[in-house]
N, C-alpha and C positions, 0 to 999 in steps of 0.2 A: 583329129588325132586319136589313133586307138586307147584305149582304156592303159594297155599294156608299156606303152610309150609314155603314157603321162604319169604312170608309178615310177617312172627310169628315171624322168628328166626333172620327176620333183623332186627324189631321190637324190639324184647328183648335182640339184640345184642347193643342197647342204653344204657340199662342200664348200666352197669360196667361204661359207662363215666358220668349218672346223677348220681352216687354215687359219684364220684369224685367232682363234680359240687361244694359244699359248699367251695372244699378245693381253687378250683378254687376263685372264688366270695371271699373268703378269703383272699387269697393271692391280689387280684386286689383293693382290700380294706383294703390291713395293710401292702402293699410292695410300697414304690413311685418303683421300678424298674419295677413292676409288673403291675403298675396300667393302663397305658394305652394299657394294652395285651387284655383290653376288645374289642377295637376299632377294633381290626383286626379281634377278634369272631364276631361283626357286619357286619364285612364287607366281610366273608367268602363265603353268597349266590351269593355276585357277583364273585366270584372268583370260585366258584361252573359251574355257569353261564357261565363265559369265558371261563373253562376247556371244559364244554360241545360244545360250540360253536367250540373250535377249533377243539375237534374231530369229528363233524358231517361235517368241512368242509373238513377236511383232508381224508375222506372217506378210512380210513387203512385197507385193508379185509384179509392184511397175519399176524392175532394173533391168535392165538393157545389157545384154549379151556384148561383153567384147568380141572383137571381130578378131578370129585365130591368127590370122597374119600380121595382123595388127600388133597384137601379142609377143610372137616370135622375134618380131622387128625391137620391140623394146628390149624384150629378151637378152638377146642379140648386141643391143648398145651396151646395156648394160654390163653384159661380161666382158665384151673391149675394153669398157672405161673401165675396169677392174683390173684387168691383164696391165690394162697403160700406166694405171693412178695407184690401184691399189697393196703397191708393194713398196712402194715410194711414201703413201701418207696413210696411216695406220688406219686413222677415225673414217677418212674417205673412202678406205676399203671396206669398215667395218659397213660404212653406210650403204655402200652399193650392193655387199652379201646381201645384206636384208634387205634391199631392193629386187634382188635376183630370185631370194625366197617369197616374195609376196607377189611378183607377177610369176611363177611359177602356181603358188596358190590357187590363184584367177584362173590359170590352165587346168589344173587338177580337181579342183573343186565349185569354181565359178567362180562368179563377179559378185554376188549375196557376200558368200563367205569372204571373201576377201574384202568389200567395206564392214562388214560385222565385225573383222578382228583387226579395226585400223586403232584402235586402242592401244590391242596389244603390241603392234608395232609403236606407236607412242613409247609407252612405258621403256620398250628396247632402245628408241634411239634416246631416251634419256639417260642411258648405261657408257655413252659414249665417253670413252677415256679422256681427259681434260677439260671434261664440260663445264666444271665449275670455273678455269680461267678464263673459257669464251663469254660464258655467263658476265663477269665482272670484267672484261674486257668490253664488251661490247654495250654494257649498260649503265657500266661504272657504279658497279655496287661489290658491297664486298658482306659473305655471309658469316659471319663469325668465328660457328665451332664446325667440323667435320658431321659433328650427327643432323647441326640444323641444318646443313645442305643436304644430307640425307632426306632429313623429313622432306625440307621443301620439295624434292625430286618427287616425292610420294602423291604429297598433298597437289604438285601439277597434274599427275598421271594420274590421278583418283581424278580430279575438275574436269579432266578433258573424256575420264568417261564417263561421268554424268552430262556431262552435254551432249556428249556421242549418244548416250541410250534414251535422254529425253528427245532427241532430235530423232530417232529412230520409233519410239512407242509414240510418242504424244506427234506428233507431225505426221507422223506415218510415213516416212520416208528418211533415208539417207540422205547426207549434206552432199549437193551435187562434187563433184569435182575440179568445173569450173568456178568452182565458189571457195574449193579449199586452194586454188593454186594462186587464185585470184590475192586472196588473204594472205597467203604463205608471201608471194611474190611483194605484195603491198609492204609487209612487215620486212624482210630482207632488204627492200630497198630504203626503207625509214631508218633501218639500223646503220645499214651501209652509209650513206650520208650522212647520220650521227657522227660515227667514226670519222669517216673524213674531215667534220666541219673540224674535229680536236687533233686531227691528226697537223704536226708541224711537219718541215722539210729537214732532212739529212743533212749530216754537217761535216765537217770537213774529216778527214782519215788522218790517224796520227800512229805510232807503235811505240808502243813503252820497252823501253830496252830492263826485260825484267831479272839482269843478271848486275843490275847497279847494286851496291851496297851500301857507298855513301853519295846521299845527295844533299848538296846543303845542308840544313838541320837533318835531315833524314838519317837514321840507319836502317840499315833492312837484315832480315834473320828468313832466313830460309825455313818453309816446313816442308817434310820429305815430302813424297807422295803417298797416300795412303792406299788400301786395298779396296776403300768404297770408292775414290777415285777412280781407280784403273776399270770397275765394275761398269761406273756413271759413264763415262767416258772412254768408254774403251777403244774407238778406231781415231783418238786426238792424237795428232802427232805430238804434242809436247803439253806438257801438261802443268805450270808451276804455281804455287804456293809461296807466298813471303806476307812478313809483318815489318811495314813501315812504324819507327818510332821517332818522334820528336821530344821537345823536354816537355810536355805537356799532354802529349795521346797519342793512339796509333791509326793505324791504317793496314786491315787487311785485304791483300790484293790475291785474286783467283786469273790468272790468264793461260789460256787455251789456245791451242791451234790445230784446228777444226780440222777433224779429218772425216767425217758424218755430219752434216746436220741433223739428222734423227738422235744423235747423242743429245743435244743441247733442248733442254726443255725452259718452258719461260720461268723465271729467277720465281713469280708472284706461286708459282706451284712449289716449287722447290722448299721453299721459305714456308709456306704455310703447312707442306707434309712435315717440317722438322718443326709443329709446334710453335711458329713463331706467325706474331699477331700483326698482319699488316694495319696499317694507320690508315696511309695515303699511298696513291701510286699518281706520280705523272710522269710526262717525255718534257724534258727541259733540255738546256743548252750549257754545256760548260764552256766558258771564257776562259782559254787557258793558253794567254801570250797572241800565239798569232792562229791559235786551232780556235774552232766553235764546233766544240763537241757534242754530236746530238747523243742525249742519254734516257734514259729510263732510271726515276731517281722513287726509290722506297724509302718512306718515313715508317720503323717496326720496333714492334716492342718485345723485348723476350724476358722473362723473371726481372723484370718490375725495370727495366732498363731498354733506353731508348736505343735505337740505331738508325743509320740513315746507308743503304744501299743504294751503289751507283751501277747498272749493268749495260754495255751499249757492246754493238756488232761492229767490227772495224774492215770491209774492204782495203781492195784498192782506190775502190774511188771516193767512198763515203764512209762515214758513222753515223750507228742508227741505233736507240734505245728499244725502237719497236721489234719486238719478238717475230711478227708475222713478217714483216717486211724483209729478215733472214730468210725467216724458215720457207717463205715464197717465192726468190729469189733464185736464181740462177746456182743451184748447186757446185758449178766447176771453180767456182772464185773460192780466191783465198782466204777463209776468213780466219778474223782470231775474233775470241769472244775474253771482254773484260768487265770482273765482279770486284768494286773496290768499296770495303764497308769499314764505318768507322762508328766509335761513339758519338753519342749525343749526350753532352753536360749540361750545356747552356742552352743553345739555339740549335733552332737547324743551320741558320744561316751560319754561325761558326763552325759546324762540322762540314759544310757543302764548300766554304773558304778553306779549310785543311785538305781534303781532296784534290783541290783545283791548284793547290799549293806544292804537293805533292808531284800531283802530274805535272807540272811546272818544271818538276825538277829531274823526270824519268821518262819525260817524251822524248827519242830522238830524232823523229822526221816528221814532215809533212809532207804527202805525196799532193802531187799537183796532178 
């Protein structure tokens, strides 16, 4: 490929990530989790910088030429799956840009420089929007404040180039390929399986008729909709707010009918960008009459006061607490998405009984 072609094609191999850019700038500007992921975009050139330096000292001369066709083929995938995936799921777009730019690299510059600057690809996909729910989704840990997930993000991308530049000066060589996919792929499927061994099944679909206002003990008081609502949520067909009270505590209920999935992000992100200190997360089942409601149940704490959050995804054909089992799902179903959160005085177990008590009283179907 001429000299003149590969300024063009690495050139407009940019674009696919300045289309993402707004979502980026976005997220850095409406996520506290997100927001200091800008710092590390600044601070990329020097990291850029370092990778270089360590490979012109390291002087490596046994790396093996990619084969141009070879190249072009990945190329080539890569921009499809982009075209297909990456308008649809932000982070997956975001990963395949910088997949588009690093074998563009390879083209433009070789195969050296593009293992020298697999760091800095590191560090970038640790900028990935939602990375701290996958984190604690997938590992079942939870980091406390917004800045220690920061550090932590640093203190990873700092590890992995210290191993990258000892594996390069003191070996004399880059970490083969089939040794990073080997690992990669090893690790993916360890986690994958994790997930699954905790993952439970789906439970029965119900719909709360949310225009009740007396249910049994219940009363319910409407809140309007608000202007952050219509923002969050902007393509839900309906949108409503109410506070369940009884003579003893309430119950506030959020239900939605879904008109984006990309609107609805998972409750554990939501909750922690407004400040509030998750405890516990699991997927349990609410017994409620002749429903078994699969749910996503948060124990949180916010100015010195407990709460216990209920969040599950309601089809036609099921209920599901799990965030991803939605948002991976067949986009044309109908969903509604339901957030019922109450105090915690005593127990959990008393506030998870007032919910179920509740629903008891504002479910009116079950779809068979």
């Amino acid at each position: 490929m001429a000299n003149s072609l590969k300024i063009i094609f690495f050139t407009l191999s940019i674009i696919p990530l300045l289309i993402k850019l707004p979502y980026l700038i976005s997220s850095w500007l409406g996520s506290p989790y997100e927001r200091y992921d800008a710092i590390i975009w600044i601070g990329l050139p020097f990291v850029i910088c370092a990778c270089e330096h360590v490979r012109r000292k390291a002087k490596i001369a046994n790396v093996s030429k990619t084969n141009s066709k070879i190249l072009i083929v990945f190329i080539g995938l890569a921009i499809l799956a982009y075209i297909a995936l990456g308008f649809s799921f932000n982070a997956v777009g975001l990963v395949l840009a910088i997949a588009i730019i690093a074998l563009s690299t390879d083209s433009m510059f070789g195969h050296k420089v593009l293992l020298a600057q697999v760091p800095t690809i590191f560090f970038v996909l640790l900028t990935i929007p939602n990375l701290s729910f996958w984190f604690n989704y997938c590992f079942n840990l939870s980091i406390g404040t917004i800045s220690a997930f920061f550090f932590a993000k640093i203190l990873l991308g700092i590890a992995f180039f210290v191993a990258w530049t000892f594996c390069t000066l003191y070996l004399r060589r880059y970490p083969h390929a089939t040794s990073v996919i080997f690992c990669s792929c090893a690790l993916a499927t360890a986690i994958f399986a994790e997930i699954r061994a905790r993952e439970i099944p789906v439970g029965d679909t119900a719909i709360i008729n949310t225009n009740t206002i007396k249910a049994g003990k219940w009363i319910g008081a409407d809140i309007p909709e608000n202007d952050l609502d219509k923002r969050l949520f902007q393509h839900a067909k309906n949108i409503k707010r109410k506070i369940y009270y009884n003579d003893n505590s309430n119950v506030a209920l959020l239900a939605i009918d879904v008109g984006d999935v990309a609107d609805i992000h998972p409750i554990e992100i939501c909750m922690r960008s407004a400040g509030v200190a998750i405890i516990t997360s699991r997927q349990i089942y609410l017994n409620v009459g002749e429903h078994k409601i699969q749910v996503n149940e948060l124990i949180m704490q916010s100015n010195n006061q407990k709460f216990g959050a209920y969040s599950f995804f309601i089809c036609e054909n099921f209920s599901t607490g799990y965030f991803t089992k939605f948002r991976l799902s067949d986009s044309q179903k109908c969903w509604r998405h339901y957030q019922l959160t109450t105090p915690i005085e005593k127990s959990e177990t008393l506030a998870r009984e007032r919910v179920k008590d509740l629903l008891a009283n504002i479910l009116i179907k079950k779809s068979n």
